[in-house]
N, C-alpha and C positions, 0 to 999 in steps of 0.2 A: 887491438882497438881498445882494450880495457886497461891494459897494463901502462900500456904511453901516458892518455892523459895523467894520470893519477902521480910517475915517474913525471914525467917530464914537465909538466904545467905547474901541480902541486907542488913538487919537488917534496915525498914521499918515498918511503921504502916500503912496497911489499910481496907479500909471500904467500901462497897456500900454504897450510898446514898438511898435509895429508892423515897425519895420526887423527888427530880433532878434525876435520873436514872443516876448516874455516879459515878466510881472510883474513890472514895479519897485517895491518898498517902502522907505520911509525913512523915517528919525525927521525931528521940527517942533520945534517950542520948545515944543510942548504937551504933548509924550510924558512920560510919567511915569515909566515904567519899560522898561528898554533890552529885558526879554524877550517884551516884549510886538512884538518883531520876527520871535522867533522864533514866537510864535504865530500872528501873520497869516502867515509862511510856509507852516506848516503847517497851514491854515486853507486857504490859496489850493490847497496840493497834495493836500490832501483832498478839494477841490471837482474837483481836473482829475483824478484817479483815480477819479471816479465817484459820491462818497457826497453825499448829499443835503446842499443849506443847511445844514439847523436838523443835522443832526448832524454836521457839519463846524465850526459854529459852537460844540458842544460842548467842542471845544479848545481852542475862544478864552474859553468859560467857564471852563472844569474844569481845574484842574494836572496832576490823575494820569493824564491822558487821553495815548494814545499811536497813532501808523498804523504798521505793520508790515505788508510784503508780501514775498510770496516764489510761484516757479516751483512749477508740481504735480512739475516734473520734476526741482525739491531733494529732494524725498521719496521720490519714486520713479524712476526710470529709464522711460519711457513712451513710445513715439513711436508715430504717427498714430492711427489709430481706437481702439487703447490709451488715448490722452490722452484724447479724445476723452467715451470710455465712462468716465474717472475724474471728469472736470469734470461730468461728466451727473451722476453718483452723488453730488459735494458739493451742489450743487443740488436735487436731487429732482426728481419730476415736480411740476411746477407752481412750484418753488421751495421746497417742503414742506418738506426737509432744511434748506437753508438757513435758515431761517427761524426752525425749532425749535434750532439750532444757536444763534444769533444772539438766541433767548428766553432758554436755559437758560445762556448764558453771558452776557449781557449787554453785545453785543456788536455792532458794524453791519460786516457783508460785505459785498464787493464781488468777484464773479468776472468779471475781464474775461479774453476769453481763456483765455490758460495759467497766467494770474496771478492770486494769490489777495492782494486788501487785506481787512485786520480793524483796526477801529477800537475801539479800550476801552482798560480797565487794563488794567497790564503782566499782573497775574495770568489776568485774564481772557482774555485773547491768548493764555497760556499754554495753560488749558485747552481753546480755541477750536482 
């Protein structure tokens, strides 16, 4: 599921590294267009921040699609059970918050940690 689009869509070459533990991509004689490098980039960093395939894959569709993440602790100054009880509060119980967040803005989240990723338009990100 990771490997095809990137191969077959992009028309890209890639590879694990195993030594270096990291994704190598590069253009073929088949590549068509040089940005479509940067999109399986940020296609593969999408997938390793947490969001799903098919909406990771929305970048390698979509032009105006963007991933923006940032610290709870840009926003606010927080430390331990502080943090703790904000990260609860962007989530919700059961994910509720998130979720309706991620409807009315159009938009795919990801909290890992103390780390907030949002996937969408630039505008959308905005009001997310």
């Amino acid at each position: 599921k990771i490997f095809e689009p990137i191969v077959e869509y992009l028309k890209l070459q890639v590879r694990f590294n195993l030594k270096t533990r990291s994704v190598e991509i590069r253009t073929c004689k088949d590549t068509v267009d040089i940005q479509n490098l940067q999109k399986a980039a940020d296609f593969v960093r999408a997938f390793i921040l947490g969001f799903e395939v098919e909406d990771a894959l929305a970048l390698v569709r979509l032009d105006d699609l963007f991933l923006d993440s940032f610290q709870v602790t840009d926003v606010k100054m927080l430390k331990g059970d502080h943090l703790a009880r904000a990260v609860g509060r962007v989530a919700g119980k059961g994910g509720t918050t998130k979720y309706t967040v991620e409807n009315v803005t159009k938009t795919r989240i990801v909290l890992a940690d103390s780390k907030i990723h949002i996937l969408g338009s630039y505008q959308n990100i905005a009001i997310a």
